[in-house]
C-alpha positions as a Markdown table, in Angstrom:
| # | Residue | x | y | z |
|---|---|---|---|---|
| 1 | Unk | 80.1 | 13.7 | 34.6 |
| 2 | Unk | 78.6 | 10.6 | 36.6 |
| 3 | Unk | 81.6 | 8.5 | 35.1 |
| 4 | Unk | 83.9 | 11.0 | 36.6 |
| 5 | Unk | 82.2 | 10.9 | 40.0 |
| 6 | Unk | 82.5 | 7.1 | 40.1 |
| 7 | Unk | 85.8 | 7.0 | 39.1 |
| 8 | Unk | 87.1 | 9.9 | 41.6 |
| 9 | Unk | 85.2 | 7.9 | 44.8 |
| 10 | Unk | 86.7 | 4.6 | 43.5 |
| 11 | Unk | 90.2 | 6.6 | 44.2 |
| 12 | Unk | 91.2 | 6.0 | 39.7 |
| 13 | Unk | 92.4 | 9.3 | 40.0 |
| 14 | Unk | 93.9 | 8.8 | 36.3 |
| 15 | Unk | 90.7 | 7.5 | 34.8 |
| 16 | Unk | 88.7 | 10.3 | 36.9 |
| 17 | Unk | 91.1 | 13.0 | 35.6 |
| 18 | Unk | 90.4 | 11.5 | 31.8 |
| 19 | Unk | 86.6 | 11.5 | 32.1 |
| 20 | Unk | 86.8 | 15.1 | 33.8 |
| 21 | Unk | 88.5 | 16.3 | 30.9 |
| 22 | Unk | 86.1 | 14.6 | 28.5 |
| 23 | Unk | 82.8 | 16.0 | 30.3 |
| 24 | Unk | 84.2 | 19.8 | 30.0 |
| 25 | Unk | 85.3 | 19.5 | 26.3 |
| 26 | Unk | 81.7 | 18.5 | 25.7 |
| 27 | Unk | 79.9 | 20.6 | 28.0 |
| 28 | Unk | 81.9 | 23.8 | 28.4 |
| 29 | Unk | 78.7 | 26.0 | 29.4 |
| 30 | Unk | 77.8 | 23.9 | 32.3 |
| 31 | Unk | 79.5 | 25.0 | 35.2 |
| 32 | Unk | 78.7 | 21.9 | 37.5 |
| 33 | Unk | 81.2 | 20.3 | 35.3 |
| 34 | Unk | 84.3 | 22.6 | 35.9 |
| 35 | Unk | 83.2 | 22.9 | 39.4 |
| 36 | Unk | 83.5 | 19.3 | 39.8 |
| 37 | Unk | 86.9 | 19.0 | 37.7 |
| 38 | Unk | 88.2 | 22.0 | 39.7 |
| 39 | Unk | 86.9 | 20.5 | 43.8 |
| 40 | Unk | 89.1 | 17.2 | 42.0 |
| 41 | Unk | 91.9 | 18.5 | 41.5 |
| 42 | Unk | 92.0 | 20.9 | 44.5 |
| 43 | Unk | 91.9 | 17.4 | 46.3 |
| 44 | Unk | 94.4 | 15.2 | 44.3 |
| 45 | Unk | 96.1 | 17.8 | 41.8 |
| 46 | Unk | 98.9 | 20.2 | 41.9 |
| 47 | Unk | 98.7 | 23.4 | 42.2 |
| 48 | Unk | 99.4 | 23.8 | 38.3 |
| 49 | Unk | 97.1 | 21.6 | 37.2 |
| 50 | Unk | 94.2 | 23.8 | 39.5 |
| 51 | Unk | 95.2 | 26.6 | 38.4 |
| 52 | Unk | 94.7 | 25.4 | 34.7 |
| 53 | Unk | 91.3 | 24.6 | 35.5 |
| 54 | Unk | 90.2 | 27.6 | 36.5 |
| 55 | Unk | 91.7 | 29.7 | 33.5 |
| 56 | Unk | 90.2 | 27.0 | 31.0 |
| 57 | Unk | 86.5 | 27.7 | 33.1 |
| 58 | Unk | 87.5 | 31.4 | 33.1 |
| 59 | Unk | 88.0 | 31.6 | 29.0 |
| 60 | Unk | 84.7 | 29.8 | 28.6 |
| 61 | Unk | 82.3 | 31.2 | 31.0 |
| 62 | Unk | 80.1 | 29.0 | 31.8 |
| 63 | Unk | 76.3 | 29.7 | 32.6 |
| 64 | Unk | 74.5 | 26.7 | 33.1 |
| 65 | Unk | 74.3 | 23.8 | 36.0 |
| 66 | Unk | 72.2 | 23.9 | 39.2 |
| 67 | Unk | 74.8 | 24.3 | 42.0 |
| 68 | Unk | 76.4 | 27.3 | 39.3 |
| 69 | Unk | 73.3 | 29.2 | 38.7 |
| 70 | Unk | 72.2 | 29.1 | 42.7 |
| 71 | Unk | 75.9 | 30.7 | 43.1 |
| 72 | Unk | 76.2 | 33.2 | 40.1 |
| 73 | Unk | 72.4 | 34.3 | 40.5 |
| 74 | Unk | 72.5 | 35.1 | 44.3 |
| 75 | Unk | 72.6 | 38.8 | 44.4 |
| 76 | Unk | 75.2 | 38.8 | 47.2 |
| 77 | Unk | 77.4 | 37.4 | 44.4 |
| 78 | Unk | 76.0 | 40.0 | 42.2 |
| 79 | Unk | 80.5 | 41.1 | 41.8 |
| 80 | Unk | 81.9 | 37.9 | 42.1 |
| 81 | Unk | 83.8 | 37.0 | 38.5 |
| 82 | Unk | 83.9 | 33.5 | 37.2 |
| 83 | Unk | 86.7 | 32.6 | 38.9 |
| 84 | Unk | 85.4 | 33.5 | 42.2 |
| 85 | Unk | 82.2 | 31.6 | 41.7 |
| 86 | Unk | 84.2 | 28.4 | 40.7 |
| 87 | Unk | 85.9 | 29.0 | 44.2 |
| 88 | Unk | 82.7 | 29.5 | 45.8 |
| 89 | Unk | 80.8 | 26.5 | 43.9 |
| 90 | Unk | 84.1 | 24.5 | 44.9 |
| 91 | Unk | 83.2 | 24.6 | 48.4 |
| 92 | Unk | 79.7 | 23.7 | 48.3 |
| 93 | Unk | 79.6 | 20.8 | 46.3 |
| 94 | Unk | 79.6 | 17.7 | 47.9 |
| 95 | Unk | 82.5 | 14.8 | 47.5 |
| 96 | Unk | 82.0 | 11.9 | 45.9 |
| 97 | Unk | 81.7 | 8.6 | 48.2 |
């Protein structure tokens, strides 16, 4: 994920979008990872390529990374479905610079 990071504040969106994809087929279950794919495209994607983010996170529920378990395990989330909790992660994690 930290090649993705560089990549994304060096503006290579096609080389950041590469290495996203590469971190999430290997680590499906961290949910750092698709939060960070899914705040990258909501900044330089379409609207079809978000919205395939979030149904590949959503068909693999993920249940690991820091930012994700502070989210999913807060028990004012206690309803919120994966989906939600990407949105929610999305917001809190800090851009690349």
């Amino acid at each position: 994920m930290a090649v993705s990071k560089l990549f994304w504040s060096e503006r290579r969106i096609d080389k950041a979008r590469e290495w996203f994809n590469r971190t999430v087929k290997l680590e499906t279950d961290n949910g750092d990872c698709w939060t960070a794919f899914y705040k990258f495209e909501l900044m330089n994607g379409t609207e079809q390529q978000q919205a395939d983010i979030k149904q590949k996170c959503i068909s693999f529920e993920p249940r690991h990374g820091e930012l994700w378990c502070r989210i999913a395990k807060d028990v004012k989330n206690w309803k919120l479905k994966t989906g939600d909790i990407l949105e929610l992660c999305a917001t809190q994690m800090p851009i690349p610079n």
